[in-house]
N, C-alpha and C positions, 0 to 999 in steps of 0.2 A: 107730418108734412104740412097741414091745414095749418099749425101753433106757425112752423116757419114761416109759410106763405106770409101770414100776417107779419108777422115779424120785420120782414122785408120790405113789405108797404109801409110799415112805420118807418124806416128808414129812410124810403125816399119821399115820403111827406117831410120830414125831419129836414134832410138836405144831404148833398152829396158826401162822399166821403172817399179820402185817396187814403191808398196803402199803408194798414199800421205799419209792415212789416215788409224788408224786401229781400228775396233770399237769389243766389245765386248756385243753380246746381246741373252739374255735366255727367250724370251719371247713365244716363241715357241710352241705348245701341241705336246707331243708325245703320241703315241699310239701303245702297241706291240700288229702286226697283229699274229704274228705266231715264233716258237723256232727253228731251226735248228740242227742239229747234224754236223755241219759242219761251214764252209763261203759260205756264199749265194756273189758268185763273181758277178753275173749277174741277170740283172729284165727285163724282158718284159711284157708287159702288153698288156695282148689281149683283155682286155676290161678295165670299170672301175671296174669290179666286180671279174674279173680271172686273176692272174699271170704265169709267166713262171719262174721259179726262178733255175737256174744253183748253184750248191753247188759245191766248187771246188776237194774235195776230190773223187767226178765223179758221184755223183748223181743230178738227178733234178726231180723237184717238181711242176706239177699243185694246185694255191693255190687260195683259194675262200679267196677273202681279205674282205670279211661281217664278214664269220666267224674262219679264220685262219687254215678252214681243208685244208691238206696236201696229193697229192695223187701220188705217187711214176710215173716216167715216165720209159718206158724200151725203150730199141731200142738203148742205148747209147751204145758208143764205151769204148776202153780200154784206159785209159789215164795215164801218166807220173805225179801222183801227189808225187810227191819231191821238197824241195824248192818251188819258187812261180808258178809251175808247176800243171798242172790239165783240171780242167772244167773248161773254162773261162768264156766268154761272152756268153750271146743269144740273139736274137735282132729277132722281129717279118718283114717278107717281108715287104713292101710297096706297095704289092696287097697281103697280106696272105687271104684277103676275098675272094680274084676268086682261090687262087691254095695252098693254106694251108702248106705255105711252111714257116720255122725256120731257121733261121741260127746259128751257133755256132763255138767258137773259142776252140781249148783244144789242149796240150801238147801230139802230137802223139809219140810213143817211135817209135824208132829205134835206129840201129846198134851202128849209129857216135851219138846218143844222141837224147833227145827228139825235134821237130820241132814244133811252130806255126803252125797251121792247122786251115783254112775256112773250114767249112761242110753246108750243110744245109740236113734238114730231111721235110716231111710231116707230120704234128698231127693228128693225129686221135684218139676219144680218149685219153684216156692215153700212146698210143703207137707212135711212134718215127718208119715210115715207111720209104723205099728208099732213106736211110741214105747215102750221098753219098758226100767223100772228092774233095771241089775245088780246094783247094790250099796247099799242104802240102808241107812249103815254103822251101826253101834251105837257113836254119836256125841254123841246129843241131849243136849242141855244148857240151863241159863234165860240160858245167856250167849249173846250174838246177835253172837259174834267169833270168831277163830282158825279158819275153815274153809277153810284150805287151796283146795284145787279144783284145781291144777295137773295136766292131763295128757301123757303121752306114750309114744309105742311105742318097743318094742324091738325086734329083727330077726328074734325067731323068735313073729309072734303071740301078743303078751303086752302088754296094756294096762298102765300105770301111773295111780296118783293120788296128789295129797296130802290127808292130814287135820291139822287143824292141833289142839290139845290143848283144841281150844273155851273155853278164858278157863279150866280148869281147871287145876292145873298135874300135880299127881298120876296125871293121863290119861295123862300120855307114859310113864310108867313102868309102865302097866296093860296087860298085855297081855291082859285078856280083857274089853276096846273096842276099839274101833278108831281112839281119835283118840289125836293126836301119832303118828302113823305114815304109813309111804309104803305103800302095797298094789300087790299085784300079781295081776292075773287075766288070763287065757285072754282071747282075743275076744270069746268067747259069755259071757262074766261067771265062769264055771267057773273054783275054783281048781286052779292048777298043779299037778301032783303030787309036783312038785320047789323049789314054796316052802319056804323054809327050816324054818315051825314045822306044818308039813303034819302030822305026826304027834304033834303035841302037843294034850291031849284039853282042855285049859285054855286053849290061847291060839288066837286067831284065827288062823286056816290062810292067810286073805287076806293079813296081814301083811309084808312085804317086809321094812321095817327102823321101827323106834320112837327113841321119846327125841324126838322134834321139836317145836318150839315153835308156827311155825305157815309151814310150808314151803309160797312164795308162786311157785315158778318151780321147775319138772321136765324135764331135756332129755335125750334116749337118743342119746348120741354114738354113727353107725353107723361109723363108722372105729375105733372105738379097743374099739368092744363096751363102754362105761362110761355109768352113769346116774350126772347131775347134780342136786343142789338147792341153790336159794338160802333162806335162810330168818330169819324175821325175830326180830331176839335181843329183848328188854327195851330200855331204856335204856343204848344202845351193844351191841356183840356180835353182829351179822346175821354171816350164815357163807354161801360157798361148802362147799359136802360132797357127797366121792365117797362116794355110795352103795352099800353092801356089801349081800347079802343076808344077816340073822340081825343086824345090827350093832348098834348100840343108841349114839344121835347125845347124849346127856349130858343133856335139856334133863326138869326141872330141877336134878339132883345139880350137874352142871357150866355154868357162864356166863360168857360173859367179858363179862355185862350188868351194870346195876345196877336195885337196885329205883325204880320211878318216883318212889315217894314221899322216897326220902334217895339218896346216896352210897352205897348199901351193898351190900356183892356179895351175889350170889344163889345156893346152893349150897355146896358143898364145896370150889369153890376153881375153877379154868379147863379143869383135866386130871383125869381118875382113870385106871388100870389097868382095862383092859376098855371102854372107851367111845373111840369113835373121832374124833379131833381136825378140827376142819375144816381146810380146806387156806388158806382165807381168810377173816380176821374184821375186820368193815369197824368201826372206833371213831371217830367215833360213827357212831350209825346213820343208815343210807342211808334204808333202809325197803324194801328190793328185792322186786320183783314179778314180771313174767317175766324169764324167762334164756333165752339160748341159747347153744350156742359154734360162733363165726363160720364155716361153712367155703365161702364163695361168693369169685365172682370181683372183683369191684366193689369192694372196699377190701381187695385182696390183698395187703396186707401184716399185714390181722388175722386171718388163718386159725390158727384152734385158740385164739383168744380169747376169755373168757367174756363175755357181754352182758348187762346187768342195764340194765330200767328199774328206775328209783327215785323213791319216792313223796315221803318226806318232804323227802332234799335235790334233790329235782328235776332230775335229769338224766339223762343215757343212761349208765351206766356199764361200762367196757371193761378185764377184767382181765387182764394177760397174765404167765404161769408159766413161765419160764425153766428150762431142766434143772437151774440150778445152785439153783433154789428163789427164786433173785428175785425177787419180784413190784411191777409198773409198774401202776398205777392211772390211769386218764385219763377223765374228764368231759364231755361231750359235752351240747350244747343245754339250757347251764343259764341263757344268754340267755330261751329260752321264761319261763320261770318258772312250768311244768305238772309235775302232777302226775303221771309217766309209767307205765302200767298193764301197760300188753301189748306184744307186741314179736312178726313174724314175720319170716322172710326167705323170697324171692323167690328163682326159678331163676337171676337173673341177680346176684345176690346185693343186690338192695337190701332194704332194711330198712322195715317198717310198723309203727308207733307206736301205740296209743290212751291217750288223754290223761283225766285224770277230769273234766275238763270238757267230753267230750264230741267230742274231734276224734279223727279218725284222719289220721296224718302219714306221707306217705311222705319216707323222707330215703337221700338218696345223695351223691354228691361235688360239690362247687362246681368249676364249669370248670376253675379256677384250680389248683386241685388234682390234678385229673387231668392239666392238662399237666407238671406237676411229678414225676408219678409213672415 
């Protein structure tokens, strides 16, 4: 694993690289757990039998994934859903068994415009207790896009987020806001003492890493100790990127996008000195939303693969990174013809979908397959 690690990091010193290889495959079983009135933006899974499902319009749902009952949660706050604005993400602690604590991301309004916001709450029941805001970032903007929301834990008690550069482009380059950046804080919302710009009187101490355009999928690999993001480029250019602390991801000096309105690149060129390359840049774009990288039993032969739902070409997408920098691209459930939002996996490694029309999908192997395997 250590030989990989490195491996990788040469890679993105090296410079980005898009799909050797691009496969298309429907082999798949889907299964609709349950319907929505909304987009189901976010999945946590408190067990294998109970979900936590965020619908972005500001509702959320306890859901028995046997049998697809749905049981309304209260306790939630008032959210900015406009544009890609709302209920974002929920993500279960990494002790929720000793102290029953949720976290979640949603579009807080105010004055100057709605802000990215960490919260986390207690469950009980169906109720949503001691609701209380960590982070309500210095964000706000009159654009009602690019907010990020993706969360997840690292191994030593340390929350993650994304902020997306809110429809400004200038943001990611600003370190004193907080949008176009990954953040990182403590449990209790407290920053680290060992974030990267913790001692800098100018830049926000929350800070992880900047430069992002609007980073839609955040995964904390506990085997390899490495935080993941996917993120969404302009017109072509979404990126896989290992996330460094201090690092600074290009967006917008560096794009391998174009502007929407012509052909014409965006920035300085694809690369510069000092800005760090992503390890995968999907042309055109996907639109990718959540991510994970695979490590369950259930399609054992994708272990240490990345997972990308994707919105705009619609599919489940499976990225696999070879030592020798390879990279095999394969497509998954572009039959459906959904827009795929969220994505979790299950202890026994199968995989949970929500779709922006409103379904949640569990998908795992066609019989056929598994005898094959």
């Amino acid at each position: 694993m250590k030989n990989w690690i490195l491996c990788l990091a040469s890679l993105v010193a090296l410079g980005a690289h898009a799909s050797d290889h691009t496969i298309s495959d429907d082999s798949l079983l889907v299964n609709q757990v349950a319907q929505f009135n909304g987009t189901p933006w976010g999945i946590s899974l408190l067990n294998d039998a109970e979900a936590i499902i965020t619908i972005k319009q500001g509702n959320a749902y306890r859901v028995n994934l046997a049998t697809g009952e749905k049981q309304p949660l209260t306790g939630l706050p008032k959210v900015d859903n406009r544009g890609q604005g709302g209920l974002l993400d929920v993500a279960k602690s990494p002790i929720f068994d000793e102290q029953g604590w949720l976290y979640f991301t949603y579009s807080k309004p105010s004055a100057e415009g709605s802000r990215t916001t960490l919260a986390r709450a207690k469950l009980v029941n169906n109720t949503l207790i001691n609701w209380h805001d960590l982070l309500v970032s210095d964000s706000a903007s009159a654009e009602t896009k690019h907010y990020g929301g993706r969360i997840a834990f690292d191994d030593q008690e340390h929350v993650f987020f994304s902020i997306g550069d809110r429809g400004v482009r200038e943001n990611a380059q600003d370190l004193t806001n907080h949008a176009g950046s990954i953040i990182r804080l403590n449990l209790d919302g407290k920053v680290p003492a060992n974030n990267p710009f913790v001692t800098h009187a100018n830049i926000r101490n929350e800070i992880w890493s900047y430069g992002h355009r609007n980073p839609q999928g955040l995964f904390y690999d506990n085997n390899s100790h490495t935080l993941w993001s996917n993120e969404h480029g302009p017109r072509g250019g979404d990126e896989i990127n290992l996330i460094r602390p201090g690092a600074n991801y290009g967006w917008p000096i560096v794009s391998y996008g174009k502007e929407y309105w012509g052909p014409v690149s965006i920035g300085e060129g694809t690369e510069k000195v000092g800005i760090d390359n992503p390890l995968n840049v999907f042309i055109p774009s996907i639109a990718p939303s959540g991510l994970l990288r695979y490590q369950g039993l259930l399609f054992s032969n994708w272990n240490g693969d990345f997972l990308s739902t994707a919105l705009a070409l619609r599919h489940l997408n499976k990225v696999r990174i070879e030592e020798d920098g390879e990279i095999t691209e394969t497509r998954y459930l572009q039959h459906l013809e959904e827009r795929l939002r969220s994505i979790a996996e299950d202890s026994k490694g199968a995989l949970y979908i929500g779709t922006d029309s409103g379904k949640l999908l569990k998908i795992t192997l066609a019989q056929e397959t598994i005898l094959q395997q």
